[in-house]
N, C-alpha and C positions, 0 to 999 in steps of 0.2 A: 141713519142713512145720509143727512146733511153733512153729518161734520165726514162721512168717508169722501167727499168730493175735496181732493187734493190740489183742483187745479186752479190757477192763478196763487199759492200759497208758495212761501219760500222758506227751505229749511238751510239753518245757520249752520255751515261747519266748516273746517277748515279742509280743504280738497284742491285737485289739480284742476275739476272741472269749476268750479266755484272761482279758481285764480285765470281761469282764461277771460279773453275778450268777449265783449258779450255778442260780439258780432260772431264769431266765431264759433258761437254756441247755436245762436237764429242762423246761421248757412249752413252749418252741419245739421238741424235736429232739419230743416226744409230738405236737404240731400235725403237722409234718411227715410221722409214719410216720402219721397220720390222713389226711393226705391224699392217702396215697399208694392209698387203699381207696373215695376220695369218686370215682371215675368211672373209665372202662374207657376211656377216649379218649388218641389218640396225642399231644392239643395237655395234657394232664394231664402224661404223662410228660415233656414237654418242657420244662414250666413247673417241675418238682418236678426235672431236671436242673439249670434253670436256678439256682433256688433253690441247691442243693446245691454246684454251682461257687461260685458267692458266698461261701459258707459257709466252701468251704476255703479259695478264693483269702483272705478275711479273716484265717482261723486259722494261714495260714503254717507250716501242715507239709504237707510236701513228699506231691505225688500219689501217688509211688511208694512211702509209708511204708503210705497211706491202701490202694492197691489191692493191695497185698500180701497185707491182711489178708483179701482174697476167695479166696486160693488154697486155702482151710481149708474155703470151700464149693462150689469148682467142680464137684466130684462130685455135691452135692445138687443142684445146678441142671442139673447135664447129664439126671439121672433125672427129675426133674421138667419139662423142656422136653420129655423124649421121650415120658414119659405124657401129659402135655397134650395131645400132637401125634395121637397115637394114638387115646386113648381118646373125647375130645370129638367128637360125632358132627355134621356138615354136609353143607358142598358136597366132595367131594371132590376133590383135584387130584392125587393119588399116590397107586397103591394096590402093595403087597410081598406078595404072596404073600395072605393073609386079612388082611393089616393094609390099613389104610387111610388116609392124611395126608389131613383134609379144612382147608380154609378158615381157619374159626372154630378149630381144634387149633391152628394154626400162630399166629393172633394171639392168642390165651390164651397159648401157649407164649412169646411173647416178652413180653405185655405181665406174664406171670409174671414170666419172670429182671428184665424193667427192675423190679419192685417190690423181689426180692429184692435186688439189687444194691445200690439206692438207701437198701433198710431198712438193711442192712448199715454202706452207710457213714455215713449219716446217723447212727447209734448209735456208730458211730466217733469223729464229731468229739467229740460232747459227752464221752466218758471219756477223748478224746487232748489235751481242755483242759481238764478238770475232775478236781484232785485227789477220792479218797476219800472226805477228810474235808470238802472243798466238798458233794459227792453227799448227803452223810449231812444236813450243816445244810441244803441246799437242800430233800431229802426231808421232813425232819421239818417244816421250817416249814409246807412244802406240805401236809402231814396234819394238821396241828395243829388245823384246826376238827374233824377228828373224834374231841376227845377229851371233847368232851360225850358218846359214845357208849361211853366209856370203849375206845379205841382205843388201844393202845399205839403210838405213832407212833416214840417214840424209839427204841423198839428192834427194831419192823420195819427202822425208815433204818439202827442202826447192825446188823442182821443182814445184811443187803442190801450195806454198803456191805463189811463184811468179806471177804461171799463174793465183791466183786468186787474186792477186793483181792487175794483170793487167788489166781485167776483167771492171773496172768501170773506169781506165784511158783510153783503148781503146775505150770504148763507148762515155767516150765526145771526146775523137778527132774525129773519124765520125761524132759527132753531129757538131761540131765546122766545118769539112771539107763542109758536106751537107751545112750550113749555107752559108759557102762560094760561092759552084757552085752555090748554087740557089739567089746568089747576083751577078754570073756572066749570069744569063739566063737560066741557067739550069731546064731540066723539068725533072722531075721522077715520077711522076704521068700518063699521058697520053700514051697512044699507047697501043699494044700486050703486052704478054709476054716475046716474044725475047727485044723488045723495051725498056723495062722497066731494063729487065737487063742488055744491051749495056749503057744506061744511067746509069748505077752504076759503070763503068769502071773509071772513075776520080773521083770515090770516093775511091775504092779499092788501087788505086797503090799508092795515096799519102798516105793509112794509112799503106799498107803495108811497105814503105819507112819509115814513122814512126816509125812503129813497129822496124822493123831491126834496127833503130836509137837508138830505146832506149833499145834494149837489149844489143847493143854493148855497149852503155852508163854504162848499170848493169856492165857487163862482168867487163870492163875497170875499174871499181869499185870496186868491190869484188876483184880484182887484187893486185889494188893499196891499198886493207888493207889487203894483205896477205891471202886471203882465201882460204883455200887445203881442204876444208869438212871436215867434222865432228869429225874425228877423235884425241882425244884429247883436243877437244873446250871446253870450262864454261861458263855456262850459266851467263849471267848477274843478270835476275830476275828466279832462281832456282822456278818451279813449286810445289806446296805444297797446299796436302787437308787439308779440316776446316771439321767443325761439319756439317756445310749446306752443303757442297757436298756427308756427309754419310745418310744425312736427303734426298735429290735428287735420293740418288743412291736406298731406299727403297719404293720412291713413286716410281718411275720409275717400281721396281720390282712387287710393287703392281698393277699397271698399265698393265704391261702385263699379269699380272695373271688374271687377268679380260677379259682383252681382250682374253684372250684365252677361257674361259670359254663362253665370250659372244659370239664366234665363234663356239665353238664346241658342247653345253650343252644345252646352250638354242634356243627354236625352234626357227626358221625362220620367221620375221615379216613380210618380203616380200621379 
């Protein structure tokens, strides 16, 4: 279950989405999970599928890497389609005992999981082709007019990008620690709920020990090459739009302009 958590991980290949700006990717994949909230109509979800197949088909990693990374929240969407189901009150079509499945439960309930679904992997692509340290130069550039406010922008981006760097290192060390207690006996399947999470306590403190290891590690690093943030730093590889990120930046507009339209204009399929 560790290693199907996809996000913050970056997959190597050659693609059109991989050669865009990285900024380009962070304002489009933001457009995107915005318009997944602009209407409650089923030609919205269809159009934000549409969208989304393009996206991968372009990025060239493979579906099964992409839908993997949902198995880490099928439990939250199962609770969540059943409370929808339940608690939203309408026309009824199923009643259980004092519960009741009406209508309106049951299309909130789906048109919930297509949101989560599509947030999920929509956030996927952009960190499955955008290294780190692309995220961090994307971010800052992006914040940069708020430093008349005296905004720290570079070291929100490089806090930001750290912690999702860390993200897929943290997960195999858990994976790695687990392996270990459960070659010394360990059980984390059996018992209560209090049970189950008393047996997670030697997996917690050597990752948190870890953790502290390797941030002091960073720390000690960024030190030892002279790091005082942002101010006055050059970039190495200086960020710079093409003709494909102005070709992106018009589908994208056309895209919401649709979706707006299919939210607001055209009737309700269901």
């Amino acid at each position: 279950m560790i290693r199907d958590i996809t996000l913050g991980q970056y997959y190597q290949t050659d693609s059109v989405v991989h050669r865009l700006d990285p900024r380009t990717k962070l304002i489009a994949t933001f457009a995107y999970l915005v318009s997944l909230f602009l209407g409650t109509n089923l030609y919205v979800y269809v159009l934000a599928f549409a969208f989304l197949a393009v996206a991968v088909k372009a990025s060239r990693v493979p579906v099964k890497f992409i839908v993997r990374g949902m198995k880490a929240i099928v439990f939250l969407m199962l609770v969540t389609v059943v409370i929808n189901m339940f608690v939203i009150k309408g026309e009824p079509i199923l009643t259980i005992g004092k519960l009741t499945i009406t209508r309106e439960g049951v299309r909130t309930a789906v048109y919930m999981a297509l949101r989560l679904t599509f947030l999920i992997m929509g956030s996927s692509i952009m960190t499955l082709t955008t290294t780190p340290n692309q995220l961090t130069d994307a971010l800052e550039s992006i914040l940069k007019p708020l430093k008349i406010f005296k905004f720290p922008a570079h070291e929100i981006s490089m806090m930001m990008s750290i912690a999702l760097r860390f993200i897929p290192i943290l997960l195999e060390e858990t994976d790695k620690i687990m392996k270990a207690q459960l070659a010394r006996g360990a059980d984390f399947e059996s018992g209560n709920v209090i049970k189950k999470a008393k047996s997670l306590v030697p997996v917690l403190v050597p990752l948190f020990i870890s953790a502290f290891r390797r941030a002091n590690d960073l720390a000690l690093a960024m030190e030892a090459r002279c790091y005082r943030g942002g101010e006055g730093r050059t970039k190495m590889k200086p960020l710079h739009y093409a003709k494909r990120d102005a070709a992106v930046y018009l589908y994208v507009c056309a895209y919401l302009v649709l979706i707006y339209a299919a939210g607001h204009y055209i009737p309700k399929f269901w």
